[in-house]
N, C-alpha and C positions, 0 to 999 in steps of 0.2 A: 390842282392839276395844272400841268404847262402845256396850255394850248398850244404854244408858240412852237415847243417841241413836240407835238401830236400832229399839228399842220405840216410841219416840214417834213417826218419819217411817214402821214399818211401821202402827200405831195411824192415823196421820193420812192417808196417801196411800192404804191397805187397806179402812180400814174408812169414814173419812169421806170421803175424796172420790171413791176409787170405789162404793158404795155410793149417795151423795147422785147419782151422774153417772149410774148405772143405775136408783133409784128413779124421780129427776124427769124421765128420758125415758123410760122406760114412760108415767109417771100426761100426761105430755102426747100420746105418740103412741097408747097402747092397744095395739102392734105386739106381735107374735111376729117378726115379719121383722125390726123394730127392733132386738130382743133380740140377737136372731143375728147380725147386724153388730155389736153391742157383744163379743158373746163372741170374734166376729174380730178386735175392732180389739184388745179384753185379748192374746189371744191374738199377736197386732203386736207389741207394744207390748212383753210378755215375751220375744217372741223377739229385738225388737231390742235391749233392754237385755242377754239372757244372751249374746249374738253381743260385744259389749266391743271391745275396742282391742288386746288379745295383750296388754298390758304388765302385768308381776308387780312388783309393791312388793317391796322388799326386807326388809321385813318380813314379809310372808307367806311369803317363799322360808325365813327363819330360821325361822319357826313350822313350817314342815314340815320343817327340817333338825332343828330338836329334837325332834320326835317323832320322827325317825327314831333317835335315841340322838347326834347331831352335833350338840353344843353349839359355840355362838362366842358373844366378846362384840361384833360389830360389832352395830349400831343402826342403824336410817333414822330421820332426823333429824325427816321427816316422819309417823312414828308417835306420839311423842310427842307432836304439837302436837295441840289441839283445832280441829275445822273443821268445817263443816256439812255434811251429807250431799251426797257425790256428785250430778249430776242421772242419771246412768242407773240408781244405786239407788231414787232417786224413781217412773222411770216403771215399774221393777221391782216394786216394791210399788203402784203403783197399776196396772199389769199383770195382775198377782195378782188384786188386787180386782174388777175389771172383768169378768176371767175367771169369777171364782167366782158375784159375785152377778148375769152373764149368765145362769149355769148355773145358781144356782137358781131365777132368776126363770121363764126357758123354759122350767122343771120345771113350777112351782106356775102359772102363766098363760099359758104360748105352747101 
């Protein structure tokens, strides 16, 4: 797995763009009702990304057959290659985000 690339789209969709999405519609709407629809749509938003497609990389099935003590050498050819982040881990980390700073926001102001 590329951490390097999971830090940066959890970094960018978490903390800047849901973050900037719940700041600048608070400071325009002033809502606490506002808030609380953001905390549902986060709330969407994660449950459609964790809901996924059923389909297992075959690289994930080898990473759980080696911890189990079942080593192979087959490979999925598409572990190897570099590629940009999925879109349902996108709206996964910006899910996240939405959720969190609905819910502090609705703390500190609704």
């Amino acid at each position: 797995m590329n951490w390097n690339l999971v830090g940066r789209c959890g970094v960018r969709y978490t903390l800047v763009y849901a973050g900037l999405t719940v700041a600048l519609t608070y400071i325009i709407t002033q809502s606490g009702m506002v808030l609380l629809c953001l905390f549902g749509l986060g709330l969407v938003a994660l449950l459609f990304a964790l809901g996924g497609t059923g389909t297992v990389r075959m690289g994930t099935a080898m990473t759980n057959a080696d911890s189990m003590g079942i080593s192979s050498t087959i490979v999925d050819p598409a572990d190897t290659q570099t590629k940009a982040m999925d879109g349902d881990i996108k709206v996964l980390f910006y899910g996240i985000g939405v959720l969190g700073f609905a819910a502090v926001a609705l703390v500190l102001f609704g």
